[in-house]
KEDRENNU-224221 format. One record per residue (C-alpha): residue number from 1; residue in one letter; x, y, z. Coordinates in Angstrom, 1 decimal, always signed. Example, Ala and Ser with C-alpha at 12.3 -4.5 7.8 and 13.67 -1.06 7.14 Angstrom:
    k  r      c1      c2      c3
    1  A   +12.3    -4.5    +7.8
    2  S   +13.7    -1.1    +7.1
END
This chain:
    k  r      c1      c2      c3
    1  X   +26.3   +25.6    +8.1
    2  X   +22.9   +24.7    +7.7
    3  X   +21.7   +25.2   +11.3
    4  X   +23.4   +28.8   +11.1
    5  X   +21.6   +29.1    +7.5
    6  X   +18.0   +28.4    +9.2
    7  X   +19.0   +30.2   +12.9
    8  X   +19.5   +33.5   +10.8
    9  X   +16.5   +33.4    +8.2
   10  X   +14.0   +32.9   +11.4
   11  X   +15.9   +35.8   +13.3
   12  X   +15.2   +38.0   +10.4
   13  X   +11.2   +36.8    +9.8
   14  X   +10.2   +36.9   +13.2
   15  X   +11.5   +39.8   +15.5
   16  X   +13.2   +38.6   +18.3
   17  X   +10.6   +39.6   +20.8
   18  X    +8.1   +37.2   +19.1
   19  X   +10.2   +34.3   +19.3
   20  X    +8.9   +32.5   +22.5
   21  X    +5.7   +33.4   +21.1
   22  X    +6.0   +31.4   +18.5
   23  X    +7.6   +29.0   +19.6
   24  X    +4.5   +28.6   +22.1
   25  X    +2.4   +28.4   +19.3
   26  X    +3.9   +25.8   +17.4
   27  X    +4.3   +23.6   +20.6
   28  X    +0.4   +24.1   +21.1
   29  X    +0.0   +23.3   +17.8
   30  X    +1.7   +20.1   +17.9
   31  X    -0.6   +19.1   +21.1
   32  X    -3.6   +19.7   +19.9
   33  X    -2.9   +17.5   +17.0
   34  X    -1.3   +15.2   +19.5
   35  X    -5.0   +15.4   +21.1
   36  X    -7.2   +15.4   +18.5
   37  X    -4.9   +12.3   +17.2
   38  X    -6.3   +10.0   +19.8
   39  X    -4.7    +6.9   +21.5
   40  X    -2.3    +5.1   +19.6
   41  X    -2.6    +1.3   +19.3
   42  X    +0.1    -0.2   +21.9
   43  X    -0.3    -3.6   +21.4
   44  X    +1.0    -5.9   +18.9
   45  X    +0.1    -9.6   +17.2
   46  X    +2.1   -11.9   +15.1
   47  X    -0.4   -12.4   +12.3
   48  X    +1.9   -14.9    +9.9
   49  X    -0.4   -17.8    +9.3
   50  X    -3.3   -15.6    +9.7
   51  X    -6.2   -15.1    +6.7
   52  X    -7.5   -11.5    +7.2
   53  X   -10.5   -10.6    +4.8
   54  X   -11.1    -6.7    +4.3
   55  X   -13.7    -4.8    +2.5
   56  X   -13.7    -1.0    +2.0
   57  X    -9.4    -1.8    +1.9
   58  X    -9.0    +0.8    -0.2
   59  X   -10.5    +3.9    +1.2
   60  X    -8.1    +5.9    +3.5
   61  X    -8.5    +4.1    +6.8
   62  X    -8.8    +0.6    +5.0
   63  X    -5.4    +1.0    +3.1
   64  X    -3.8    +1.9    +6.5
   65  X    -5.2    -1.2    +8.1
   66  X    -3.8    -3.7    +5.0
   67  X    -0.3    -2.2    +5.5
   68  X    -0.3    -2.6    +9.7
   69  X    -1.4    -6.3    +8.6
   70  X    +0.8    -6.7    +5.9
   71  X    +3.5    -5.9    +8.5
   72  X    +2.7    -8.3   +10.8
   73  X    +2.6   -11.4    +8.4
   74  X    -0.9   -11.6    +7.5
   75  X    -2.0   -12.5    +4.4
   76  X    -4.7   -10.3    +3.6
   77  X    -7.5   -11.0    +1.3
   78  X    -9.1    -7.4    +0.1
   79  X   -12.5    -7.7    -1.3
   80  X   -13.1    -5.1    -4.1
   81  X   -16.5    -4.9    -6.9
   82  X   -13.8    -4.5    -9.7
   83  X   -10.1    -6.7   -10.1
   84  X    -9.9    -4.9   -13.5
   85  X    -9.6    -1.8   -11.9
   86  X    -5.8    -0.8   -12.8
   87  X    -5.2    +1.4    -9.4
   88  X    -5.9    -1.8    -7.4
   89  X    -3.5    -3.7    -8.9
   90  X    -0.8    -1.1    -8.4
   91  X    -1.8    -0.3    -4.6
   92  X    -1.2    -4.2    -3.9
   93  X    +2.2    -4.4    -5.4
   94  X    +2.7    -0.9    -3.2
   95  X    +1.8    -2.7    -0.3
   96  X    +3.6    -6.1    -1.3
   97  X    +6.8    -4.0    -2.3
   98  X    +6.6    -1.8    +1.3
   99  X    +6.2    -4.4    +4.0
  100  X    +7.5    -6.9    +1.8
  101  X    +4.6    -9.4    +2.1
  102  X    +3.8   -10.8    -0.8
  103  X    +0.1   -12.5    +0.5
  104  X    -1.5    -9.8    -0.5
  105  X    -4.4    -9.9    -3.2
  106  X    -7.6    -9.0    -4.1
  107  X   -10.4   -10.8    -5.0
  108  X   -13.3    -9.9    -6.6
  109  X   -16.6    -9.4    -3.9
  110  X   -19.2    -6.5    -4.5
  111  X   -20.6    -6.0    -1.1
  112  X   -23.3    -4.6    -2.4
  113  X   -24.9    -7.8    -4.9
  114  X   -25.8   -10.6    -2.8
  115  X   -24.9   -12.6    -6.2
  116  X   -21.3   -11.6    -6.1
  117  X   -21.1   -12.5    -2.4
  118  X   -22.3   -15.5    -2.8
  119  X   -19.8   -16.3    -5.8
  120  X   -17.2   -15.5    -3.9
  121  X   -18.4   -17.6    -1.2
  122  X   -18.6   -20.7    -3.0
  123  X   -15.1   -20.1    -4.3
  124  X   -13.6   -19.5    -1.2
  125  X   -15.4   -22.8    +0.2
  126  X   -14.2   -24.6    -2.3
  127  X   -10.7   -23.4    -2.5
  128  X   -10.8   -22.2    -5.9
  129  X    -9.2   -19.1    -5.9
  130  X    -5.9   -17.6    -7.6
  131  X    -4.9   -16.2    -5.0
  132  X    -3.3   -17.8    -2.5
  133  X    -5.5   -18.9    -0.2
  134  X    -6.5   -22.6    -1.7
  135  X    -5.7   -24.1    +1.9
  136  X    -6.6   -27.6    +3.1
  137  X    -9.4   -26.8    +4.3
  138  X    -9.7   -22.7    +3.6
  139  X    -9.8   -21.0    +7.3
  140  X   -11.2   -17.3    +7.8
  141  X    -9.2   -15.7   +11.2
  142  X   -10.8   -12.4   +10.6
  143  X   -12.7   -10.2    +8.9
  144  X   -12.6    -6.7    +8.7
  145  X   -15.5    -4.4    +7.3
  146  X   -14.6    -0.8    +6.4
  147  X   -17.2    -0.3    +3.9
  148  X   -19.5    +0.9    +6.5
  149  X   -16.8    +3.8    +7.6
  150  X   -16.9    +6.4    +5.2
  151  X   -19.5    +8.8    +6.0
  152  X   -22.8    +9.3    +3.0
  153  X   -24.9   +12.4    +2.7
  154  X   -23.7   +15.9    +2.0
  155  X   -24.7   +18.7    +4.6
  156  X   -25.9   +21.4    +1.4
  157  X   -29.4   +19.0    +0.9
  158  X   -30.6   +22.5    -1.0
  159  X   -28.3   +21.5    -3.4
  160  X   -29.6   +17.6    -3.6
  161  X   -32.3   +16.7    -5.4
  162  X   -34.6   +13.6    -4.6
  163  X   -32.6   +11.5    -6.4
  164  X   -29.8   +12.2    -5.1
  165  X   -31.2   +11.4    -1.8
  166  X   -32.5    +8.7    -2.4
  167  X   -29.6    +7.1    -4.1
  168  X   -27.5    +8.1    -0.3
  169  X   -29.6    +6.0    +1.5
  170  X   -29.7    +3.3    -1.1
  171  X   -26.3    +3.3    -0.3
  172  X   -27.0    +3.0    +3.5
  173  X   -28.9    +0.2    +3.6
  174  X   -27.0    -1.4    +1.2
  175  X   -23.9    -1.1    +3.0
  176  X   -25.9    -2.8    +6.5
  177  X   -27.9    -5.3    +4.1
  178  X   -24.0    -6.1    +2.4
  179  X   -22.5    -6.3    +6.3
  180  X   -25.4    -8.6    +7.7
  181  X   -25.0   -11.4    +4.1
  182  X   -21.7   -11.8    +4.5
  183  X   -21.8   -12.4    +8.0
  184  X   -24.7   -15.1    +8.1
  185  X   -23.6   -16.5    +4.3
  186  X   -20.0   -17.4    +6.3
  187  X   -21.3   -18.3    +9.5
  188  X   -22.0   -22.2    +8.8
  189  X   -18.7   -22.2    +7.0
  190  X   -16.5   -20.8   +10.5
  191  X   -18.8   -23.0   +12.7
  192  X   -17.0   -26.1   +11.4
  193  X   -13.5   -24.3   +12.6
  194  X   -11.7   -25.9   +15.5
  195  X   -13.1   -24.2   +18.8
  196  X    -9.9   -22.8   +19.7
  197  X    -9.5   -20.5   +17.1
  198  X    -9.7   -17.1   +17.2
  199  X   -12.5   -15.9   +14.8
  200  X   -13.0   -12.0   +14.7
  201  X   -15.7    -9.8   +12.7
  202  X   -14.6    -6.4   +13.2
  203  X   -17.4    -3.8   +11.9
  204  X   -15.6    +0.2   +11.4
  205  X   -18.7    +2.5   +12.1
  206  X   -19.0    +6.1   +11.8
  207  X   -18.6    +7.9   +15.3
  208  X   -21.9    +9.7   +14.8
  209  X   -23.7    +7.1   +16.8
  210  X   -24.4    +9.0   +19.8
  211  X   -27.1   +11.5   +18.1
  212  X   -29.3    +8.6   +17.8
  213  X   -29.9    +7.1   +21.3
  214  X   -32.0    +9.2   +22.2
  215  X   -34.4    +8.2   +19.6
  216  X   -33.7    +5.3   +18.1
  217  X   -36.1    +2.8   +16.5
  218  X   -35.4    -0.1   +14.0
  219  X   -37.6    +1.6   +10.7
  220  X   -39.6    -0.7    +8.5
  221  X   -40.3    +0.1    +4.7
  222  X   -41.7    +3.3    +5.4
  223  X   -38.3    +4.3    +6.6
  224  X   -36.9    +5.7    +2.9
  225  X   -39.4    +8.3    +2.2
  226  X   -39.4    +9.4    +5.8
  227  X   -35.5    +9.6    +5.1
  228  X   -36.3   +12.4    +2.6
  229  X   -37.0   +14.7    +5.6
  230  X   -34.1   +13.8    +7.8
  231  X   -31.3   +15.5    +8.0
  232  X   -28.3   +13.7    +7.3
  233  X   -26.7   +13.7   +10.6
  234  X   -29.4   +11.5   +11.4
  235  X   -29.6    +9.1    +9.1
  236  X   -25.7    +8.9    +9.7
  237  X   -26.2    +8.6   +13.0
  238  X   -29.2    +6.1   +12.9
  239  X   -26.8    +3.9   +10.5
  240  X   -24.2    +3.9   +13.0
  241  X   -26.3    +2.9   +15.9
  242  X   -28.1    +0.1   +14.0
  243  X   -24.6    -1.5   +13.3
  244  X   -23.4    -1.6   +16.6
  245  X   -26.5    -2.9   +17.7
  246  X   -26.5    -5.5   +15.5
  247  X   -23.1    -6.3   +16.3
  248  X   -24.0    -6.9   +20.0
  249  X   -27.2    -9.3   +19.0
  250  X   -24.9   -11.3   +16.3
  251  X   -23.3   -12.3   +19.4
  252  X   -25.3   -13.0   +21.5
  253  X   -26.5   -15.5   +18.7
  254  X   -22.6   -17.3   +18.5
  255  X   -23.1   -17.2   +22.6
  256  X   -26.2   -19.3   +22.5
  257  X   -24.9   -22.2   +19.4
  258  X   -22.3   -22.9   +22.1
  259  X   -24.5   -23.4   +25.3
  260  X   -27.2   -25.9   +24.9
  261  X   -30.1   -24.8   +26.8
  262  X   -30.7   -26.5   +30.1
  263  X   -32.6   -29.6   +30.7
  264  X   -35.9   -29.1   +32.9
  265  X   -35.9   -30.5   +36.4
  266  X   -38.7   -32.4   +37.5
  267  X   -40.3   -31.7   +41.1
  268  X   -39.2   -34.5   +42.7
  269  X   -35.6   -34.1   +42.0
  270  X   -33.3   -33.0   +44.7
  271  X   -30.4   -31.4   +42.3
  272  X   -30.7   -28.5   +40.1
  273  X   -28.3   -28.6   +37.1
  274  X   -25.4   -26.3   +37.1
  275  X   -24.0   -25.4   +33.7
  276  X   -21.1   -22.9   +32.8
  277  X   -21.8   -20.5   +30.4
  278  X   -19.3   -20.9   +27.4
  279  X   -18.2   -18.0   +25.1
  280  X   -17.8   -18.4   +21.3
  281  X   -14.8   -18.6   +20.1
  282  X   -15.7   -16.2   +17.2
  283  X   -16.3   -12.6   +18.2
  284  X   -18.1    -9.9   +16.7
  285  X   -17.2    -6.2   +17.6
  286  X   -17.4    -2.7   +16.4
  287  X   -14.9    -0.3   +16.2
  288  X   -15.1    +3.6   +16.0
  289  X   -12.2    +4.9   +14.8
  290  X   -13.4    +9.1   +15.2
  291  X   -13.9   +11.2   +12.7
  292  X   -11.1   +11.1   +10.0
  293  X   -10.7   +14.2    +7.3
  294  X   -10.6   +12.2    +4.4
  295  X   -13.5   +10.2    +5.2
  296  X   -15.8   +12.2    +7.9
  297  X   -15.1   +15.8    +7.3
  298  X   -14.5   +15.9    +3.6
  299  X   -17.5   +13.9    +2.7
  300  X   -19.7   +15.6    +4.7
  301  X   -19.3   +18.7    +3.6
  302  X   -18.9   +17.4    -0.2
  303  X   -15.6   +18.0    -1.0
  304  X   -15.4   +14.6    -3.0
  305  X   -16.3   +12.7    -6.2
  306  X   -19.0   +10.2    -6.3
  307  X   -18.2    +7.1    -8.0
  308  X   -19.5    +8.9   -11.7
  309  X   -16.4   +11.2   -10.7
  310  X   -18.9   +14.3   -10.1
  311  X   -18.1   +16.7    -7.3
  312  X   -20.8   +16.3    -4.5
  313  X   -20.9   +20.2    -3.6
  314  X   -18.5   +23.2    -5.1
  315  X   -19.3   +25.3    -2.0
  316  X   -18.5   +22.1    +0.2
  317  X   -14.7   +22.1    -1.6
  318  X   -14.1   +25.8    -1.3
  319  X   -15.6   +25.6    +2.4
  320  X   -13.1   +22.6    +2.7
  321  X    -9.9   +24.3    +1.1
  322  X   -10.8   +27.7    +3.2
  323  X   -10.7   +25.5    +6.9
  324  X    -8.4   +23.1    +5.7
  325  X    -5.8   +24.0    +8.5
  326  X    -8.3   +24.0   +11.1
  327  X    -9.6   +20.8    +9.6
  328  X    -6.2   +19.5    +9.9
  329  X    -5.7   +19.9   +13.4
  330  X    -9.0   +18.6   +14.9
  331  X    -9.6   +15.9   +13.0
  332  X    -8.2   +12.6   +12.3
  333  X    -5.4   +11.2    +9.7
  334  X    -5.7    +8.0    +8.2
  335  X    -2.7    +6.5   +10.4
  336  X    -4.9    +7.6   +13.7
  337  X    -8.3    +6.3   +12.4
  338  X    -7.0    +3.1   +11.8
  339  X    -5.4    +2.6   +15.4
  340  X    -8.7    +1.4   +17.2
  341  X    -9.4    -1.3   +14.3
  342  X    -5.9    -2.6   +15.0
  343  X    -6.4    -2.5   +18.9
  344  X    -9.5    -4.7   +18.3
  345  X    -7.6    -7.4   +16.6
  346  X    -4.0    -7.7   +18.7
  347  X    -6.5    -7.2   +22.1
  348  X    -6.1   -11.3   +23.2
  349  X    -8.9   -13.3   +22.7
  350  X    -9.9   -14.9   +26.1
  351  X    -9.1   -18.4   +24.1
  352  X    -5.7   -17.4   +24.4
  353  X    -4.9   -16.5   +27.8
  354  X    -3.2   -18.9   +29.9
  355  X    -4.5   -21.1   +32.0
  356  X    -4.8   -20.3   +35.8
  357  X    -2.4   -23.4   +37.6
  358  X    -1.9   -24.4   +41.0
  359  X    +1.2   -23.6   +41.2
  360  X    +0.0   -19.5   +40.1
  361  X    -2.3   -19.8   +43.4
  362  X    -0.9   -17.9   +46.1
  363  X    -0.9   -19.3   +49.4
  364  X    -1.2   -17.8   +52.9
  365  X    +1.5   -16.9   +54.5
  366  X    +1.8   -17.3   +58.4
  367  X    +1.3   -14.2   +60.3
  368  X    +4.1   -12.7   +62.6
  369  X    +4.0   -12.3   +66.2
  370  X    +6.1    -9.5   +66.2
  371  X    +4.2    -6.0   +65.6
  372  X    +7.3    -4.9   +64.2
  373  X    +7.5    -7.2   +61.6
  374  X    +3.7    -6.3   +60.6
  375  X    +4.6    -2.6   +60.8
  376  X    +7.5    -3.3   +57.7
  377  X    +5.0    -5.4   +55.9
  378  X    +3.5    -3.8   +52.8
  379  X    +0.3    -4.6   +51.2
  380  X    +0.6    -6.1   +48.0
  381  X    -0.8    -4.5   +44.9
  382  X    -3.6    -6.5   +43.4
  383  X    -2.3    -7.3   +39.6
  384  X    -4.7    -5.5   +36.6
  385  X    -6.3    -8.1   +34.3
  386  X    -5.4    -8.5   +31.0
  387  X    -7.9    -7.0   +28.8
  388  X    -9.9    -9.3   +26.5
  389  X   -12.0    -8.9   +23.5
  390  X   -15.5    -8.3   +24.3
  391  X   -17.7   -10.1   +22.0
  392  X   -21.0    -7.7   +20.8
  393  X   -18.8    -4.4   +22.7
  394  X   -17.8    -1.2   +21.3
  395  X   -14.4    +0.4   +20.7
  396  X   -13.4    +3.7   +20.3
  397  X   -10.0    +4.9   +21.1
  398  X    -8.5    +2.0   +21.6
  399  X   -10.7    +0.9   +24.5
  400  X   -13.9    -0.6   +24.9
  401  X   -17.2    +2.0   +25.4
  402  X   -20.7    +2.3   +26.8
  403  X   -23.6    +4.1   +24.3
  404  X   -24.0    +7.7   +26.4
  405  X   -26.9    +7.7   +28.5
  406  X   -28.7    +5.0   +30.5
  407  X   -31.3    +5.0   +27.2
  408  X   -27.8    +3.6   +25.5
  409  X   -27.4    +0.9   +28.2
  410  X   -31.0    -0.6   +27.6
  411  X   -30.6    -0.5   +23.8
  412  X   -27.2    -2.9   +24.1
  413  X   -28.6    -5.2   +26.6
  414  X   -32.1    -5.5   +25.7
  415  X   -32.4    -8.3   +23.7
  416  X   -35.7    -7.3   +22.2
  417  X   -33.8    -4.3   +20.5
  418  X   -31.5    -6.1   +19.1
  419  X   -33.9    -8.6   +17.7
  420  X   -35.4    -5.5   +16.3
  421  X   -32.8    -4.2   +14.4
  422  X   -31.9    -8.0   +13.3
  423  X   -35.2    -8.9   +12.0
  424  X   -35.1    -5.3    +9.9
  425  X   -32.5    -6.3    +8.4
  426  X   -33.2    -9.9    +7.6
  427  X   -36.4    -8.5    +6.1
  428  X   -34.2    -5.8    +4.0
  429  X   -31.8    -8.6    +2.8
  430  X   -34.8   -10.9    +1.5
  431  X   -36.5    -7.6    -0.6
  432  X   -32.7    -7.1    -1.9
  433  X   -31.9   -10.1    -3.1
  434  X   -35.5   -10.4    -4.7
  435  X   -34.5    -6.8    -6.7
  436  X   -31.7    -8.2    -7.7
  437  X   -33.0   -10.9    -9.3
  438  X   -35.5    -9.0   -11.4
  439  X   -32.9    -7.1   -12.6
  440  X   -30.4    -9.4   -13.4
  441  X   -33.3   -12.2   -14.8
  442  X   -31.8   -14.9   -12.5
  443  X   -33.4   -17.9   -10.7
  444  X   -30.7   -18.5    -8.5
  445  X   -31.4   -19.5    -4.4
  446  X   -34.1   -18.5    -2.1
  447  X   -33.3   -15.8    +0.0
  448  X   -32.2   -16.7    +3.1
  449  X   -30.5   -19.4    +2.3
  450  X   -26.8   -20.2    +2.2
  451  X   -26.4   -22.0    -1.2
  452  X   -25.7   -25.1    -2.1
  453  X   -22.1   -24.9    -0.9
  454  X   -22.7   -24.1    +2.2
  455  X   -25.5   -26.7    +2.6
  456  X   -22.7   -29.5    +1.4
  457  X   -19.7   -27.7    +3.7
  458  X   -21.6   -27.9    +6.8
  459  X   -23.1   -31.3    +6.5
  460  X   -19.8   -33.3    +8.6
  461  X   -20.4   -35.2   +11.3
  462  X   -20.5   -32.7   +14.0
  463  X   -23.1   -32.3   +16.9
  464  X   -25.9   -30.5   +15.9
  465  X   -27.0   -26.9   +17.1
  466  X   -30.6   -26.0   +16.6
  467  X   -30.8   -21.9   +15.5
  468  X   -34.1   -21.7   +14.2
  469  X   -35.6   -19.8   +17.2
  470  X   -32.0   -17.2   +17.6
  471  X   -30.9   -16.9   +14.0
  472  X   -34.1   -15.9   +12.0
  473  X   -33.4   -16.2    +8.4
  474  X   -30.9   -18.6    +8.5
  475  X   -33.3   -21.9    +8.7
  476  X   -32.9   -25.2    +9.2
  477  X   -29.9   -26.7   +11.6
  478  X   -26.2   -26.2   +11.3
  479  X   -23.3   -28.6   +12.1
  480  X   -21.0   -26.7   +14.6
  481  X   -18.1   -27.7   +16.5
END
């Protein structure tokens, strides 16, 4: 009844000679968003026993990612400025309630106050929390930044004043000064983990990236007024870029703590030390998920509230309502942007991949006489590897990426760069901290430093790796495994 009900109403909107029309239409439609969707993530992880820390976890993409993790088992720590915000509490219950998982919680982390960070770094360390995660000892398997995600700026800068510009790329460097603390405030901590585990940071990143490589250079200082005559598809894009690059130099740092550098031969020795070059068991990636409506598109053009609940741009929502349906189609949905993220934490860690054994060696086989017997033979297909997790690479649709251009090849390999972009932000992170403590009136730790926690958490008797001359900022020696 119903299928006669709906076959007669379409007969009588569209004429009959229309109907394959439209039905083309809709099938095009359907591929386009198909398309514009992107690769889905294929691979899957059992994550029960797993500790997942996420910031940004409630923005579109970062809800998305807690209920995919919440689904696989893994209790999910979600790192918020606020726990007395009420929709928090209700969106973790959603989640609990959904997948049935009940390790999820929030804790309270503002990513951008190095004194919050720090807080909840000595509470973590010393397994003082109420939520959950008071193991014996605490263990970090991955964490997942998507803070950095969500696009900042509005196109309409006639209708910005200074301020508000300024306050933008406030938020831009806090963002990369908050990613760049947490990362060197935990490292000591994961250092002591066993070397087997699998430790990830994954960074989400804006897909804007490419409009920089052409000309890209770390900024000093100077680089916020300068910023006040940029437009802000370049500051986006510069933001982008700097994160992936830093990304790529953080591990190359982790690379190094686990390959002690090789003793000098003298010139009347006859053999030249051989040493195999190890690879950290903790990876740091980033991760480009595309340009997503909610938090790309609508953005952008201003079609949201800031954080005082005031609409960014009235001509950017009624530009945004008006295209909405084109919008819809060529951009990305929450479920699609948070596909790649998820590819870069099931993707094995090489840690994990068996061990090649003799028995897995093929051996020769003898060769025929008989031509006919070579004639029937068929060559063998060599097997694909397994993909691995690149430490320091890029991933955008659910597989890894090269920056465009051979410019974009030199800035990911050239250490220099990297050290660059490092160093800017080292120097960022020490004025920030110094801010804050004018304003709040503390005296609390020098910047650069870990804290007192971390100093007493990494001093275990483990062998001793010297990072003084590849992990500026973070002085003195740290006790790794």
């Amino acid at each position: 009844m119903a299928i006669f009900i709906i076959t007669e109403g379409i007969t009588k909107l569209i004429p009959s000679g229309w109907l394959f029309s439209f039905a083309g239409f809709i099938i095009g439609l359907t591929l386009l968003r198909a398309w514009t969707s992107g690769r889905t993530n294929t691979r899957d992880r059992d994550l029960h026993g797993r500790l997942v820390l996420v910031t940004g976890g409630f923005t579109a993409t970062g809800l998305e990612i807690m209920l995919e993790l919440a689904k696989r088992g893994a209790q999910i720590v979600a790192l918020v400025p606020d726990l007395s915000d009420p929709l928090v509490q209700v969106l973790i219950q959603l989640i609990q309630q959904t997948t049935g998982n009940e390790l999820v919680f929030a804790e309270k982390c503002d990513m951008t106050s190095p004194a919050s960070m720090r807080q909840f770094h000595e509470t973590f360390v010393k397994g003082r929390t109420g939520t959950g995660i008071e193991a014996e000892p605490p263990r970090i398997d991955a964490v997942m930044f998507c803070h950095e995600y969500t696009h900042i700026g509005v196109w309409d800068r006639l209708g910005r004043s200074k301020a508000q510009r300024l306050e933008e790329e406030d938020r831009r460097r806090k963002n990369a000064y908050g990613t760049y603390f947490f990362s060197t405030l935990f490292l000591p901590f994961l250092l002591r983990s066993p070397p087997e585990r699998d430790i990830r940071f994954i960074n989400v990143v804006n897909p804007m990236y490419a409009a920089a490589v052409s000309q890209f250079e770390p900024k000093g200082v100077a680089g916020v007024a300068a910023s006040l005559s940029t437009s802000v598809t370049q500051l986006e894009s510069e933001r982008s870029l700097r994160s992936i690059l830093f990304a790529r130099h953080f591990q190359r740092v982790l690379d190094a703590m686990v390959n002690p550098p090789v003793p000098p031969t003298s010139q009347d020795s006859t053999q030249i030390p051989i040493t195999l070059k190890k690879q950290s068991n903790i990876k740091f990636v980033t991760a480009c998920p595309g340009f997503g409506l909610e938090e790309s598109i609508a953005p952008f053009l201003g079609a949201t509230r800031d954080e005082a609940g005031v609409l960014q741009s009235r001509l950017g929502r009624a530009l945004y309502f008006i295209f909405w349906p084109l919008l819809f189609f060529v951009s990305k949905s929450a479920a699609a942007t948070s596909q790649t993220p998820l590819y870069t934490l099931c993707v094995p860690h090489h840690s994990r991949l068996p061990k090649p054994s003799a028995e897995a060696v093929p051996t020769a086989e003898p060769q025929s006489s008989s031509p006919s017997s070579n004639a029937s033979a068929k060559p063998k297909r060599s097997q694909e590897p397994e993909p691995v997790l690149a430490g320091g690479g890029l991933y955008r649709e659910c597989d890894m990426v090269q920056l465009p251009s051979e410019r974009g090849k030199r800035l990911m390999e050239e250490e220099s760069v990297g050290r660059a972009v490092w160093e800017w932000l080292e120097a960022g992170v020490k004025a920030w901290e110094e801010e804050e403590k004018e304003r709040l009136g503390t005296t609390d730790a020098k910047p650069g430093e870990s804290g007192p926690s971390t100093t007493a958490a990494a001093e275990t008797a483990q062998p001793e790796v010297d990072v003084d001359s590849t992990l500026p900022g973070l002085k003195g020696k740290f006790k790794a495994s």
